[in-house]
C-alpha positions as CSV (number, residue, x, y, z in Angstrom):
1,X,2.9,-6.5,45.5
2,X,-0.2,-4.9,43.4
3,X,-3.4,-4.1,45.3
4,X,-6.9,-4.4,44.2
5,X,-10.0,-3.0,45.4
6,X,-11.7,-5.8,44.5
7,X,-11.7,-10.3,44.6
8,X,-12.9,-9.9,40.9
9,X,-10.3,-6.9,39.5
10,X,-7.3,-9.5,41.0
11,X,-8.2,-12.4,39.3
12,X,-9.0,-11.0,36.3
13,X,-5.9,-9.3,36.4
14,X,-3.9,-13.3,37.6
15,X,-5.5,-14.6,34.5
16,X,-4.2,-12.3,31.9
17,X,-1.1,-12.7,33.8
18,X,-1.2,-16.5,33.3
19,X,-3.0,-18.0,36.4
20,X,-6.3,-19.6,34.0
21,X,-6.6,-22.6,36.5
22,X,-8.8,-22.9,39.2
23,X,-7.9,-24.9,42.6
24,X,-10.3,-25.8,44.8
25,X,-9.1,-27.3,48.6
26,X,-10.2,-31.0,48.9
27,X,-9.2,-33.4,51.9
28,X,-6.4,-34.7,50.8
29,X,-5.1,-31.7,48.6
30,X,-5.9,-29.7,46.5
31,X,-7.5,-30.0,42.9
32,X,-7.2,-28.2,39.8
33,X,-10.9,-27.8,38.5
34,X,-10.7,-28.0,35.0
35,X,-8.2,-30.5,34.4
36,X,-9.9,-32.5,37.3
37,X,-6.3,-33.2,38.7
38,X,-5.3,-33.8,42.1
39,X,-2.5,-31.8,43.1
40,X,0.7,-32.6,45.6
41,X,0.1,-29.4,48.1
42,X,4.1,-30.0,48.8
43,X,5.0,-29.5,45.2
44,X,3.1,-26.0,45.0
45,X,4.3,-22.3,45.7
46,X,2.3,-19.4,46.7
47,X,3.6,-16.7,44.4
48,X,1.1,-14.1,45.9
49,X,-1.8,-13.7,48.1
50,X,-4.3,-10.8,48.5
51,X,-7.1,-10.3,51.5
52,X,-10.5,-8.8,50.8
53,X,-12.7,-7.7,53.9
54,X,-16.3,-7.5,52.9
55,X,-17.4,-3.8,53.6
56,X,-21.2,-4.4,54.2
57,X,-21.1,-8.1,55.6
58,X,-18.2,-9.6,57.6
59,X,-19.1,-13.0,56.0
60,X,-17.8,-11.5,52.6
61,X,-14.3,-12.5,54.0
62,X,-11.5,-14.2,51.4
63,X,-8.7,-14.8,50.6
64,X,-6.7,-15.4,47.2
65,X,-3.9,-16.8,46.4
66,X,-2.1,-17.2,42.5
67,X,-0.3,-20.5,43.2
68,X,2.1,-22.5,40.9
69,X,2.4,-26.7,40.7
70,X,5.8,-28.3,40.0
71,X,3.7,-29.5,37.5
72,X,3.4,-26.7,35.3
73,X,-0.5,-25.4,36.1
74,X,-1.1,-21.6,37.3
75,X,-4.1,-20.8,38.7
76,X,-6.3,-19.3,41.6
77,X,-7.7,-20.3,44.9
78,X,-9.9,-18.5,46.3
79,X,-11.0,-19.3,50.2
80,X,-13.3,-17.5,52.5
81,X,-11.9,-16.9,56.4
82,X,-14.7,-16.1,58.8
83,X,-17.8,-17.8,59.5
84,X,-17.4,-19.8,55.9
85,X,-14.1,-20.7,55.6
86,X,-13.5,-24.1,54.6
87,X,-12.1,-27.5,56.4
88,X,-8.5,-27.3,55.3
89,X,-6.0,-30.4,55.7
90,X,-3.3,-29.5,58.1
91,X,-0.8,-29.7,55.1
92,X,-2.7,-27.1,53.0
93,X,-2.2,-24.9,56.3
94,X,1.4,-25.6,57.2
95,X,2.0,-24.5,53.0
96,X,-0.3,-21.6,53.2
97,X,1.4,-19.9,56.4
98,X,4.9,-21.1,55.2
99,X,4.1,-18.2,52.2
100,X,1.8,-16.2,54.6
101,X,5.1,-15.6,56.6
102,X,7.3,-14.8,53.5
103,X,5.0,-12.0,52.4
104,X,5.2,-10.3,55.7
């Protein structure tokens, strides 16, 4: 796995490796921004994930992950952890920790 020093040096790096989408976590799934397409969370893989730790303020916190639809769309989620991490549904965690578990 590659390591960054920074959120921004990753995904600029994801896009020019073919991740140009962005996914944002909804209620009931996830969306991919710029097609404004709902996405089956169960027809998704996590090729990577990276962690960045804010270095001056805890609340810097997130994580990214370079995911892949059955559908064909590559692209980025970013989500903060901490004090403004968002509401996910319980299948967006049960995928996420499936991958969490592989890459560890």
């Amino acid at each position: 796995m590659r390591h960054y020093e920074t959120l921004s040096s990753a995904i600029n790096d994801l896009r020019t490796r073919g991740y140009i989408h962005d996914f944002v976590i909804r209620n009931d799934g996830m969306e991919c921004v710029d097609e404004h397409r709902k996405l089956d969370v169960e027809k998704m893989d996590v090729d990577e994930m990276y962690r960045f730790e804010g270095m001056s303020n805890p609340d810097d916190n997130s994580v990214l992950y370079a995911i892949t639809s059955k559908e064909g769309y590559k692209g980025v989620l970013v989500d903060a952890f901490g004090m403004y991490s968002e509401n996910i549904a319980p299948e967006m965690i049960k995928l996420m920790k499936m991958h969490y578990e592989s890459f560890t």
